[in-house]
Each structure stands twice: as C-alpha cells, then as structure tokens.
N, CA, C and O atoms as CSV, one atom per row, in Angstrom:
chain,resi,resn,atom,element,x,y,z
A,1,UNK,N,N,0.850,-1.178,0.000
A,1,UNK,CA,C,0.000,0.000,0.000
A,1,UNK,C,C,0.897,1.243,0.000
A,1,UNK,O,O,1.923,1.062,0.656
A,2,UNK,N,N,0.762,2.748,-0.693
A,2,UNK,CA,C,1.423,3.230,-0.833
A,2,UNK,C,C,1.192,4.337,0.557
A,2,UNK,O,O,0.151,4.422,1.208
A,3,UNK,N,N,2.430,5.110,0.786
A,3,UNK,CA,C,2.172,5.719,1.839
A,3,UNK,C,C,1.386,6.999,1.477
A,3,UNK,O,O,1.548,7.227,0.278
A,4,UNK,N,N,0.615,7.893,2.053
A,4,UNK,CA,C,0.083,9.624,1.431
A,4,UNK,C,C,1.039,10.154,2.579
A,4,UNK,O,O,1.376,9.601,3.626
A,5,UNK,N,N,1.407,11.523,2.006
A,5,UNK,CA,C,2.161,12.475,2.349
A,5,UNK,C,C,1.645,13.826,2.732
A,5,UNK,O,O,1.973,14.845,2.125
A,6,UNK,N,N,1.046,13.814,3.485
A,6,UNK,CA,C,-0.369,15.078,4.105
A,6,UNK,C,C,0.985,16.588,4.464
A,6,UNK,O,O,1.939,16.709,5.233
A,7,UNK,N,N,0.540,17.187,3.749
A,7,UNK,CA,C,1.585,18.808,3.982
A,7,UNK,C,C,0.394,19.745,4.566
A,7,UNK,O,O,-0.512,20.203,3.870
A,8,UNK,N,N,0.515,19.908,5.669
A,8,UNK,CA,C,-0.388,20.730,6.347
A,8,UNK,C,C,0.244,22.028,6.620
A,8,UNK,O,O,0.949,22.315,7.587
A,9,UNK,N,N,-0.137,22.841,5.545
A,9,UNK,CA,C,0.552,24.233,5.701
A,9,UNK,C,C,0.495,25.808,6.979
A,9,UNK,O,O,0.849,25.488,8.114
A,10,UNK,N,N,0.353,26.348,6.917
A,10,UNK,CA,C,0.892,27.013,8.654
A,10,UNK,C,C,-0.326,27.501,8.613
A,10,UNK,O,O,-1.139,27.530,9.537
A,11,UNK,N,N,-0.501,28.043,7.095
A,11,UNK,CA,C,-1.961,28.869,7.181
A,11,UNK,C,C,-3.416,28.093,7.881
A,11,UNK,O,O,-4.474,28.475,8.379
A,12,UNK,N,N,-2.756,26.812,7.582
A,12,UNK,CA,C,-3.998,25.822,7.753
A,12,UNK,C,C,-4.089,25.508,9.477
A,12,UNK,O,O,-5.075,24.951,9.960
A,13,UNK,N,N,-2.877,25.968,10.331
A,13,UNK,CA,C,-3.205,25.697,11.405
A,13,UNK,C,C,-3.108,27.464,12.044
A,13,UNK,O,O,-3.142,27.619,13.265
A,14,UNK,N,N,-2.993,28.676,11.137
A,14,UNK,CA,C,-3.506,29.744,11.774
A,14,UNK,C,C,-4.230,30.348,10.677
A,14,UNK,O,O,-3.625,30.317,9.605
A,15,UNK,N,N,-5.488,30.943,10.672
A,15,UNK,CA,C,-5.879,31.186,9.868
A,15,UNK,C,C,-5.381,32.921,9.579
A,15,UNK,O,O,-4.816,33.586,10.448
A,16,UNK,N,N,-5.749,33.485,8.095
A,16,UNK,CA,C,-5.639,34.689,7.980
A,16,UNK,C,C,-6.149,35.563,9.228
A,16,UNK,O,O,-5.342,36.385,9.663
A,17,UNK,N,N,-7.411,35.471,9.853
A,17,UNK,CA,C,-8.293,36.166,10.000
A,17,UNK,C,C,-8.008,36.010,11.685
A,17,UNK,O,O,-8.819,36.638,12.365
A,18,UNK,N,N,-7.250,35.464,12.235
A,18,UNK,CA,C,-7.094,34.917,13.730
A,18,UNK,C,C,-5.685,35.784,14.051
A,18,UNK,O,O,-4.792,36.276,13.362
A,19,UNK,N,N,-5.990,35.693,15.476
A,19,UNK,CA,C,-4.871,35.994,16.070
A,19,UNK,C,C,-3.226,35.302,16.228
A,19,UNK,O,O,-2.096,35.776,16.341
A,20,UNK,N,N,-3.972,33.568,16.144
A,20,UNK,CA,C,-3.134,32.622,16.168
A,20,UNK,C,C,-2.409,32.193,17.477
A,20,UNK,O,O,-1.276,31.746,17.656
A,21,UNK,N,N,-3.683,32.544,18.547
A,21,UNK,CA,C,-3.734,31.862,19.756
A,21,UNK,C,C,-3.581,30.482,20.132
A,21,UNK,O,O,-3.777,29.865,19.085
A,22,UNK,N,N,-3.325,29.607,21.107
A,22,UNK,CA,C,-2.849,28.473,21.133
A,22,UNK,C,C,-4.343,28.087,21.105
A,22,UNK,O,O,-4.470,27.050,20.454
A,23,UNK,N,N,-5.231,28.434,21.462
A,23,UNK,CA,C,-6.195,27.390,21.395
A,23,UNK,C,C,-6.814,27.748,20.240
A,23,UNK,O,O,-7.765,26.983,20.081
A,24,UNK,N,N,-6.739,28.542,19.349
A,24,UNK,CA,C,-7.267,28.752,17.774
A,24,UNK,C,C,-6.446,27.483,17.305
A,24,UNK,O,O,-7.074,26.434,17.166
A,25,UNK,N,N,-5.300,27.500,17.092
A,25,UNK,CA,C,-4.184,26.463,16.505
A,25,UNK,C,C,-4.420,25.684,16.918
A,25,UNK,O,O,-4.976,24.880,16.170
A,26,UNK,N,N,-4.253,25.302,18.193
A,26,UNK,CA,C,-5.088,23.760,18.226
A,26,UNK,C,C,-6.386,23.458,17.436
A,26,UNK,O,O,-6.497,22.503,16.667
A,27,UNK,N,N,-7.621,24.611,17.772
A,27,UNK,CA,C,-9.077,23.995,16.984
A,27,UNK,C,C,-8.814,23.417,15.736
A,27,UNK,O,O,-9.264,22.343,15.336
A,28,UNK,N,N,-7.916,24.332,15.022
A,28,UNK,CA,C,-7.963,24.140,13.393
A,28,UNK,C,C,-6.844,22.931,13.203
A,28,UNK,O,O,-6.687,22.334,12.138
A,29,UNK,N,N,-6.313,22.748,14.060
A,29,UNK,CA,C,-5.244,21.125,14.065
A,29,UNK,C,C,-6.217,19.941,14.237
A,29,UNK,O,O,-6.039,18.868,13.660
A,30,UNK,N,N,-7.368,20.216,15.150
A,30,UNK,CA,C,-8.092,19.368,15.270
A,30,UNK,C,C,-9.151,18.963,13.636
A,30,UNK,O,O,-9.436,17.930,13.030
A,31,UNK,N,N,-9.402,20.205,13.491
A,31,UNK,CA,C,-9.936,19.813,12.265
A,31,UNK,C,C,-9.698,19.345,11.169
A,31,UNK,O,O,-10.514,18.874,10.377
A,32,UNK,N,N,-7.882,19.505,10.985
A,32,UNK,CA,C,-7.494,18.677,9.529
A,32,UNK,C,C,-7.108,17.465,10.390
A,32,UNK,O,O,-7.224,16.381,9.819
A,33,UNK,N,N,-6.700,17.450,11.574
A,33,UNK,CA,C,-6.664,15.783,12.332
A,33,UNK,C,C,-8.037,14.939,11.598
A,33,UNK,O,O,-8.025,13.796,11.141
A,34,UNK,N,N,-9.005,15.747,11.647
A,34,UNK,CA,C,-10.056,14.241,11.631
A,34,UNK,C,C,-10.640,13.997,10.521
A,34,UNK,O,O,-11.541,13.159,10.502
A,35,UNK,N,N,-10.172,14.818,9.106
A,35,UNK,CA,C,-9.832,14.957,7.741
A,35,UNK,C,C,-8.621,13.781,8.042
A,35,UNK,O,O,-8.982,12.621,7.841
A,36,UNK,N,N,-7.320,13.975,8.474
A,36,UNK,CA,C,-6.535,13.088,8.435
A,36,UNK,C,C,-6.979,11.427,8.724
A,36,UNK,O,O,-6.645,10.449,8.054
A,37,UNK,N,N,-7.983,11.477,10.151
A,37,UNK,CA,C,-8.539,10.248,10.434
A,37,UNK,C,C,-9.017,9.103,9.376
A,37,UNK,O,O,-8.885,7.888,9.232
A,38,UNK,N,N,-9.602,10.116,8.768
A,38,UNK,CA,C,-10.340,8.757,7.645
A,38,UNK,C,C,-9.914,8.375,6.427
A,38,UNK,O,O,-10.498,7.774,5.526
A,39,UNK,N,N,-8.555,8.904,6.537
A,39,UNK,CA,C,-7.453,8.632,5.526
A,39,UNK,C,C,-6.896,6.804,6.024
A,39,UNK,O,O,-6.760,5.646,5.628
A,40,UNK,N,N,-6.730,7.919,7.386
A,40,UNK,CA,C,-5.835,6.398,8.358
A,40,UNK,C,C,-6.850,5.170,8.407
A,40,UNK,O,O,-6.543,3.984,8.287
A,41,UNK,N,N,-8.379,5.804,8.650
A,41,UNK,CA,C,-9.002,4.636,8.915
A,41,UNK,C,C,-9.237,4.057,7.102
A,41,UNK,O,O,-9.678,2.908,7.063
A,42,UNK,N,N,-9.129,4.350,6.464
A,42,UNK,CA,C,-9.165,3.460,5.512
A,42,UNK,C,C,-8.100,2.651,5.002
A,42,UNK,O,O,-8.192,2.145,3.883
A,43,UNK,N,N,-6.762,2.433,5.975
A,43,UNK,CA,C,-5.599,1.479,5.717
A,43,UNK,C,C,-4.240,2.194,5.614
A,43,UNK,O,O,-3.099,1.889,5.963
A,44,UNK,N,N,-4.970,3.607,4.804
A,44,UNK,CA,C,-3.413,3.966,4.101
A,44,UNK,C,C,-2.482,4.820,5.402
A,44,UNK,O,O,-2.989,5.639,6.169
A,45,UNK,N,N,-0.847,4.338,5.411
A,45,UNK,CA,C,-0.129,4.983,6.284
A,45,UNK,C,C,-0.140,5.849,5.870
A,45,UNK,O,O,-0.398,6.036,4.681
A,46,UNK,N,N,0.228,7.002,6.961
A,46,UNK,CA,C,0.340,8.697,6.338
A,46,UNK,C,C,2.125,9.466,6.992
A,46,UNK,O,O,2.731,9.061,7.984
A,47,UNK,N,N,2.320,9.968,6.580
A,47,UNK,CA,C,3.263,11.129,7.008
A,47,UNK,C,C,3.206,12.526,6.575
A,47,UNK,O,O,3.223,12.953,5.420
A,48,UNK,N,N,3.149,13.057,7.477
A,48,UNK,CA,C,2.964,14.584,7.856
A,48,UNK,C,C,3.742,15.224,7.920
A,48,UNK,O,O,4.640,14.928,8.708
A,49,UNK,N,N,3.882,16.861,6.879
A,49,UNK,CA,C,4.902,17.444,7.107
A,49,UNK,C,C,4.506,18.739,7.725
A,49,UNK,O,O,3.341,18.527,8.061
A,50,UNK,N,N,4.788,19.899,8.052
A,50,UNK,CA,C,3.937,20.545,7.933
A,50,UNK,C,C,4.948,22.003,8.076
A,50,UNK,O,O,6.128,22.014,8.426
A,51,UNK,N,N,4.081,23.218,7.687
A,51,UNK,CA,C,5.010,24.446,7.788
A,51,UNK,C,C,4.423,25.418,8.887
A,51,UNK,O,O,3.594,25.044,9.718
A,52,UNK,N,N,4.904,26.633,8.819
A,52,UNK,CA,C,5.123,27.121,10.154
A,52,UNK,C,C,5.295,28.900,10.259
A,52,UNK,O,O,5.653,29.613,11.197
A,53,UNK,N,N,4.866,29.223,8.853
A,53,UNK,CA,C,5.299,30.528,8.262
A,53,UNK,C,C,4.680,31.594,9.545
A,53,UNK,O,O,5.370,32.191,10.371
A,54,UNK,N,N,3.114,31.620,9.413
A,54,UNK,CA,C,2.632,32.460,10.385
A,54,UNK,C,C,3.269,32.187,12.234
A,54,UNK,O,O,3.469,33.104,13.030
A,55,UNK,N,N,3.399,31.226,12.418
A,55,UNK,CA,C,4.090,30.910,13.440
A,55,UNK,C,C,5.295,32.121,14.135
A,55,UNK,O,O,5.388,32.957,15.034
A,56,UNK,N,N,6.183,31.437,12.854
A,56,UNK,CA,C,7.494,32.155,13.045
A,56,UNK,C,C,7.231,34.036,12.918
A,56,UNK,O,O,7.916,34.899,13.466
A,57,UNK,N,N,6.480,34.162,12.359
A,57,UNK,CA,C,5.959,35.784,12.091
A,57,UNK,C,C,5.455,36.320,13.091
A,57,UNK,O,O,5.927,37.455,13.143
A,58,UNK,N,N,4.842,36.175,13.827
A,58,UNK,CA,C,4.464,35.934,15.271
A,58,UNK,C,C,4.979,35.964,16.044
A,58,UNK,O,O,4.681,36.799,16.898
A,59,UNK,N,N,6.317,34.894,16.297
A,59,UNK,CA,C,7.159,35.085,17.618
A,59,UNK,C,C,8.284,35.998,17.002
A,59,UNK,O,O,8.974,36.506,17.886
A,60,UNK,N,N,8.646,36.337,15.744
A,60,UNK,CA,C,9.051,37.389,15.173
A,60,UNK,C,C,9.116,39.122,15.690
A,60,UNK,O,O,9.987,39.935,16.000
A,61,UNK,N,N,7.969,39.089,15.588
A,61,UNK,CA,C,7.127,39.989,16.218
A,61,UNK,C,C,7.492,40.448,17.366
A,61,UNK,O,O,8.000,41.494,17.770
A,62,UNK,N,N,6.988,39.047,18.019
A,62,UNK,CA,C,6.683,39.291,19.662
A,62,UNK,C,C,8.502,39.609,20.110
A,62,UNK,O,O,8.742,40.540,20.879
A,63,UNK,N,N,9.580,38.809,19.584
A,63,UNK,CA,C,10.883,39.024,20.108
A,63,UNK,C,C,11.047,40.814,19.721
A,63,UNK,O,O,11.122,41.697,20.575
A,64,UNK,N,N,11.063,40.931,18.883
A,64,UNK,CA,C,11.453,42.456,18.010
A,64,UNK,C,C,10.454,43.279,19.210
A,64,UNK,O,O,11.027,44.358,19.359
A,65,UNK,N,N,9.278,43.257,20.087
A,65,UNK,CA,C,8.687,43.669,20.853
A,65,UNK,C,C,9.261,43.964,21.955
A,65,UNK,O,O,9.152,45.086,22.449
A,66,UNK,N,N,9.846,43.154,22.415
A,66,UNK,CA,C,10.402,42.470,24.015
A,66,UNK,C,C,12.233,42.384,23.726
A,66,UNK,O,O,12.832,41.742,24.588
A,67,UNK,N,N,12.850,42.814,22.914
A,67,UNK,CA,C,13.945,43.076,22.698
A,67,UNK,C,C,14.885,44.123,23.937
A,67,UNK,O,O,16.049,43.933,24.290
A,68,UNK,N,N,14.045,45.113,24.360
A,68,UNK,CA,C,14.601,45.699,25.348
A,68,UNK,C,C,15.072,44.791,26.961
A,68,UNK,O,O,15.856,45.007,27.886
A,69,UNK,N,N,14.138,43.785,26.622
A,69,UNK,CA,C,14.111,43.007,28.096
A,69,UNK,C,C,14.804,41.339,27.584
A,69,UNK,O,O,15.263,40.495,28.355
A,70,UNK,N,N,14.704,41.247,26.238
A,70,UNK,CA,C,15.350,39.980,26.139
A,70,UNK,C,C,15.568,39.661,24.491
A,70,UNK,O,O,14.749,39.536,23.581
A,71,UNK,N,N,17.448,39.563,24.532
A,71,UNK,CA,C,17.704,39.566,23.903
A,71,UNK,C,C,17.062,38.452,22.124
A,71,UNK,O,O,17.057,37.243,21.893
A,72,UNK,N,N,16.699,39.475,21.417
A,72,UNK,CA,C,15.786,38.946,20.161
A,72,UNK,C,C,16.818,37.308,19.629
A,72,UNK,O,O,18.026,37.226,19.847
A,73,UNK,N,N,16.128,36.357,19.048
A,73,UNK,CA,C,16.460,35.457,18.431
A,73,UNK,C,C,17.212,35.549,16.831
A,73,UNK,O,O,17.568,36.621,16.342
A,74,UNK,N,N,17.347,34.395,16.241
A,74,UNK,CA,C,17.752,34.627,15.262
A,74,UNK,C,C,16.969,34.276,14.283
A,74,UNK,O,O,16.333,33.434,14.918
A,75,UNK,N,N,16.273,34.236,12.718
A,75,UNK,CA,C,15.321,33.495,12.478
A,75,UNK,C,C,15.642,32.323,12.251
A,75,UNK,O,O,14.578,31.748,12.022
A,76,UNK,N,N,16.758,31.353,12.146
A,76,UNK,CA,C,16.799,30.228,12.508
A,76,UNK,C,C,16.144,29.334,13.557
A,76,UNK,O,O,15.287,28.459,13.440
A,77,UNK,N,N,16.944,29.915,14.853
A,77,UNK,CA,C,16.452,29.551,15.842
A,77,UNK,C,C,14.551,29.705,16.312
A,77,UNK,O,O,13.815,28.957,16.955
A,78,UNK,N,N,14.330,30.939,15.673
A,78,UNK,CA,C,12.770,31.294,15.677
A,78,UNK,C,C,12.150,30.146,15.326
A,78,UNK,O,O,11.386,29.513,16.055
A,79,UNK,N,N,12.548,29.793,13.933
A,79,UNK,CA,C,12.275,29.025,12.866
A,79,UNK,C,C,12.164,27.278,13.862
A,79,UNK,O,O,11.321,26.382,13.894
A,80,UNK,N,N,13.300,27.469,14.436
A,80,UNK,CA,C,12.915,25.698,14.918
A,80,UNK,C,C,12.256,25.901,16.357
A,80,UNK,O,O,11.731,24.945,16.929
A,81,UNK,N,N,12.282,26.689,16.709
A,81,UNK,CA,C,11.121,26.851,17.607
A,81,UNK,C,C,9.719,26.950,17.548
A,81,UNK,O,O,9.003,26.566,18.473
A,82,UNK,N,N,9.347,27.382,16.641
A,82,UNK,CA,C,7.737,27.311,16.637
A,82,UNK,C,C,7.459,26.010,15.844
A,82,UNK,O,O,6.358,25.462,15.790
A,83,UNK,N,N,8.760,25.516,15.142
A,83,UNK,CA,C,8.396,24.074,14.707
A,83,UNK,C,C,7.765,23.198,15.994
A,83,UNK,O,O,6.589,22.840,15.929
A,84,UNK,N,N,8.547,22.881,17.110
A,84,UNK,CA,C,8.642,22.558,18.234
A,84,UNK,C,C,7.055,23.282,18.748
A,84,UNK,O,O,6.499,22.696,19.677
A,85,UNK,N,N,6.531,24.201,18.312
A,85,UNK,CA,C,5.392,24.391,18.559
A,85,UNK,C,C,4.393,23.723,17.790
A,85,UNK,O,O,3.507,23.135,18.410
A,86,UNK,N,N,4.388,23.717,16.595
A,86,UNK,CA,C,3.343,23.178,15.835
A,86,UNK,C,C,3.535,21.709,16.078
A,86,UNK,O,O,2.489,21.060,16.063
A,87,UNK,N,N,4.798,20.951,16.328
A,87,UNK,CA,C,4.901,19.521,16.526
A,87,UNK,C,C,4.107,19.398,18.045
A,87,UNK,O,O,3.272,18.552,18.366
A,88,UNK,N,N,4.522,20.260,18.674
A,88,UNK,CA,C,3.629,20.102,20.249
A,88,UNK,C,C,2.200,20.053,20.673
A,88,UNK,O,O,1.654,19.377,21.545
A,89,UNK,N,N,1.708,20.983,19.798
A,89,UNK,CA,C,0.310,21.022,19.436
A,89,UNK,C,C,-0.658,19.971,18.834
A,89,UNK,O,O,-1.817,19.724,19.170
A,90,UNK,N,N,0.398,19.197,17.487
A,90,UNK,CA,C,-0.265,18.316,17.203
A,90,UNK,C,C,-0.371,16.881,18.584
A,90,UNK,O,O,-1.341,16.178,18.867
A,91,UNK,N,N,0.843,16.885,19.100
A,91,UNK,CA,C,0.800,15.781,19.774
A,91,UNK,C,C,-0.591,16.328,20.868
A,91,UNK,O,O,-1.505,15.525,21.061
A,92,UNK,N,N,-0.631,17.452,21.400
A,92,UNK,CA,C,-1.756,17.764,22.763
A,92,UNK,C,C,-3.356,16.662,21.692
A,92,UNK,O,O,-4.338,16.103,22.180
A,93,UNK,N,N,-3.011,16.753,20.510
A,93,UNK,CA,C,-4.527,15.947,19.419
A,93,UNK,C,C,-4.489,14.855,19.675
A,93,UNK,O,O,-5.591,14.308,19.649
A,94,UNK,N,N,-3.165,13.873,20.084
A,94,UNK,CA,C,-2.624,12.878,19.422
A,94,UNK,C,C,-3.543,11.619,20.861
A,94,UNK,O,O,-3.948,10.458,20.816
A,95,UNK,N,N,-3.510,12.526,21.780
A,95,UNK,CA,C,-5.101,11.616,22.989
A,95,UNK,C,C,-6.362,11.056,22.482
A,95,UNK,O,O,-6.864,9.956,22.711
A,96,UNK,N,N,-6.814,12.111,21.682
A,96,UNK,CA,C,-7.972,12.153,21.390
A,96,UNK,C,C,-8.205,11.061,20.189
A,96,UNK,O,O,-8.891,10.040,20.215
A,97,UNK,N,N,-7.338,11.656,19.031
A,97,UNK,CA,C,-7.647,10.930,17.492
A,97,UNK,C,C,-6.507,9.686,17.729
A,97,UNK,O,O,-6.875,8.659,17.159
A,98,UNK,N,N,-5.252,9.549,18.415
A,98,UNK,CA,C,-5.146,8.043,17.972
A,98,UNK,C,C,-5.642,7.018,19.038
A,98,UNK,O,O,-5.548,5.804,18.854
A,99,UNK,N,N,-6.021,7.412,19.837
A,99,UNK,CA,C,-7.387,6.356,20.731
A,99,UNK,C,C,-8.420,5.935,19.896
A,99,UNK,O,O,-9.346,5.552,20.612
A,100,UNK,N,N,-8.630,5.853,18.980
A,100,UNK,CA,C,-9.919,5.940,18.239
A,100,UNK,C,C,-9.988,4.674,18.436
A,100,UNK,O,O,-8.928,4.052,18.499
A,101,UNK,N,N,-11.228,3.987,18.580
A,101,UNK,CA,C,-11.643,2.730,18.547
A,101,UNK,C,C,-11.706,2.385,17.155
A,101,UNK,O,O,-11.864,1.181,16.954
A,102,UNK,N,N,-11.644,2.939,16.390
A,102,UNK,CA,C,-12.520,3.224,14.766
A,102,UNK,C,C,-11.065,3.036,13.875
A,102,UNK,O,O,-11.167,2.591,12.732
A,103,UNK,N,N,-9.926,3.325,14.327
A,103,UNK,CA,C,-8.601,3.136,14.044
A,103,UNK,C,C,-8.355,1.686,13.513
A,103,UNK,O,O,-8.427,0.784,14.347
A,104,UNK,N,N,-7.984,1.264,11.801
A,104,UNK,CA,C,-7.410,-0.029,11.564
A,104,UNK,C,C,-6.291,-0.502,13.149
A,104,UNK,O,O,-5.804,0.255,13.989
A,105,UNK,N,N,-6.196,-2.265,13.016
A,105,UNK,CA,C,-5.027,-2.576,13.682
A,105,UNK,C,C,-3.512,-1.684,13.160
A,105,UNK,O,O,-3.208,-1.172,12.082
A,106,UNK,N,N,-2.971,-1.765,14.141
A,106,UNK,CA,C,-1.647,-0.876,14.250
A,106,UNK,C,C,-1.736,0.319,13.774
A,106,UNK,O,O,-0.746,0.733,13.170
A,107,UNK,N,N,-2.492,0.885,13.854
A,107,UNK,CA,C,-2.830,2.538,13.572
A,107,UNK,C,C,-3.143,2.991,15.262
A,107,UNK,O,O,-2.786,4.126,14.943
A,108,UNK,N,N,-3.293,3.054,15.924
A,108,UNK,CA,C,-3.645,3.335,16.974
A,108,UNK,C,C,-2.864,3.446,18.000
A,108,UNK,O,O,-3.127,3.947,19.093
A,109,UNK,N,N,-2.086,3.066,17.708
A,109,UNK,CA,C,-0.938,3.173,19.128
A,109,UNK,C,C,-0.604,4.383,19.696
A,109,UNK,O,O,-0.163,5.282,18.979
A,110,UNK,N,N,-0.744,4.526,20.819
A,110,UNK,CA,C,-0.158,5.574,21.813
A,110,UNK,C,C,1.058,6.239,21.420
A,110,UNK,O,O,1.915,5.374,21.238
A,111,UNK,N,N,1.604,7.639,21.166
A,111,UNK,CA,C,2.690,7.891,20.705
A,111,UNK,C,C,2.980,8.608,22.379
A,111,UNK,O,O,2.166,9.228,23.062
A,112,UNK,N,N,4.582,8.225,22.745
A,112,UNK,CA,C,4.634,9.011,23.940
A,112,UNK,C,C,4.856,10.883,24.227
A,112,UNK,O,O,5.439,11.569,23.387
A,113,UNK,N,N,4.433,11.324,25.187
A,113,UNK,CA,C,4.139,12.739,24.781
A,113,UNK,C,C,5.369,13.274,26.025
A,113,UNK,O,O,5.306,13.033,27.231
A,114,UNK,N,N,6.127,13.817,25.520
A,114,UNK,CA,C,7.106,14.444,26.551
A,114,UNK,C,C,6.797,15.713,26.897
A,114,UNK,O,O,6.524,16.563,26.050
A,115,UNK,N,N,6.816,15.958,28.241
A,115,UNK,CA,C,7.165,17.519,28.643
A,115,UNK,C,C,5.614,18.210,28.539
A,115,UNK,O,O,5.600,19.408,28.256
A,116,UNK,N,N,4.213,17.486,28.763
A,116,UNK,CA,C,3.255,17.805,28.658
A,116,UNK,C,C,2.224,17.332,29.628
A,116,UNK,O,O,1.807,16.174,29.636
A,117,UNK,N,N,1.891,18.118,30.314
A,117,UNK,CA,C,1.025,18.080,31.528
A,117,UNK,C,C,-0.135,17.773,31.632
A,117,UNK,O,O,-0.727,18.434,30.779
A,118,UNK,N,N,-1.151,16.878,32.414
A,118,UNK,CA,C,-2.647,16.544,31.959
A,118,UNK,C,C,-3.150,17.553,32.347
A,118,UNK,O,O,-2.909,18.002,33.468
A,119,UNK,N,N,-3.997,18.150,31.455
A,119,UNK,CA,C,-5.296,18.888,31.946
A,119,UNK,C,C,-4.344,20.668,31.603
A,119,UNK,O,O,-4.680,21.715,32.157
A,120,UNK,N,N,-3.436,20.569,30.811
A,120,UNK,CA,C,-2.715,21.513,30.709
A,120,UNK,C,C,-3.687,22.117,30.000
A,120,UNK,O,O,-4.436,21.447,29.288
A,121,UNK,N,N,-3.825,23.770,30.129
A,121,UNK,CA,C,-4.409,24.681,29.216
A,121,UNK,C,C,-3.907,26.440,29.130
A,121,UNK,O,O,-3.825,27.277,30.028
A,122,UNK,N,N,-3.655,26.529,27.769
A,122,UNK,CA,C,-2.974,27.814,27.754
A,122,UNK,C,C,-3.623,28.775,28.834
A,122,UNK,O,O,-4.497,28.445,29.636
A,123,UNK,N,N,-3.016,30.073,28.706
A,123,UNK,CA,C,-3.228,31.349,29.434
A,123,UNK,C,C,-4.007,30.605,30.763
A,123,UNK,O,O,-4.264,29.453,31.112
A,124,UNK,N,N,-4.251,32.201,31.362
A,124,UNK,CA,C,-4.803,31.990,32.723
A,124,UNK,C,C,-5.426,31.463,33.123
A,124,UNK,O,O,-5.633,31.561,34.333
C-alpha cells in the first residue's frame, strides 16, 4: 500500500483572520486531524509534514517587541522553535484521534508525549 504524504501548511493551522492563539491552533489542528482520520481509517499509512510561516511571524514579532528586556532570536532559531510548537500542538490531538476505537489494527498506538502536563491549558 502506498504511503500519502499530508503537507499541512501554517496557514492551515492559523488562519488569515485569527490571532493565532494556542487554542485557535489547536481547533484548526483538530480539524485537519479528523480529515486526516479517515485517511488512516481506511488502511493507508500517512506522514505529515507541515510548515510554520505564520508561526514564526508571530514570535518574530513578539521578540522584536520584548527586545529591550530579552535579547531577540535569530530566524533560525525562531524558525525551529515554533516548529517545536506546531509539533507540540499536534501531539496535545494525538489523545484524542489516535485512541480511536474506529482506528485499523496498528494505527492506533499511543505515541509518547514528553514535557506535557494533563489537563494543561494555555493562558490563565
């Protein structure tokens, strides 16, 4: 069976029109997650790439903001950091959609989640 190659682009997990809050980015992760689901549940393996443009524009931003109090990044480093965000985000999904009862055999397995707290939820 051949593998699909799902490119989930940045826009797709912040939209134009959003702020690009952690729990916006999550909703809209959730929603190509379960677009992704019935890919998986019909056999075929998948791999996911995904980009990160609005991300990095963002903490861009926010460093060039906060520069007086801490020294700004580089966009490299920006760059693999909000990766590390969008990879983090997907895993906070990864409870929900690969538990699926509805999941072919060996699709389902628990992936382990490091450095992530139960019942964790952004801001205050």
């Amino acid at each position: 069976m051949k593998k699909i190659v799902i490119a989930l682009g940045g826009n797709a997990i912040k939209h134009w029109n959003q702020k690009g809050s952690a729990e916006e980015q999550l909703e809209n992760l959730g929603g190509s997650c379960s677009h992704m689901m019935k890919i998986i549940k019909k056999g075929y393996p998948i791999a996911i790439t995904h980009g990160n443009g609005p991300q990095v524009g963002n903490l861009l931003i926010q460093r060039e903001k906060s520069a007086r109090e801490v020294p700004p990044q580089p966009l490299d480093v920006c760059d693999a950091m909000t990766q590390g965000q969008v990879g983090g985000l997907s895993q906070f999904l990864e409870k929900g959609a690969e538990r699926s009862q509805d999941a072919p055999p060996g699709r389902g397995e628990k992936v382990p989640r490091r450095g992530t707290i139960p019942g964790w939820k952004h801001g205050p």
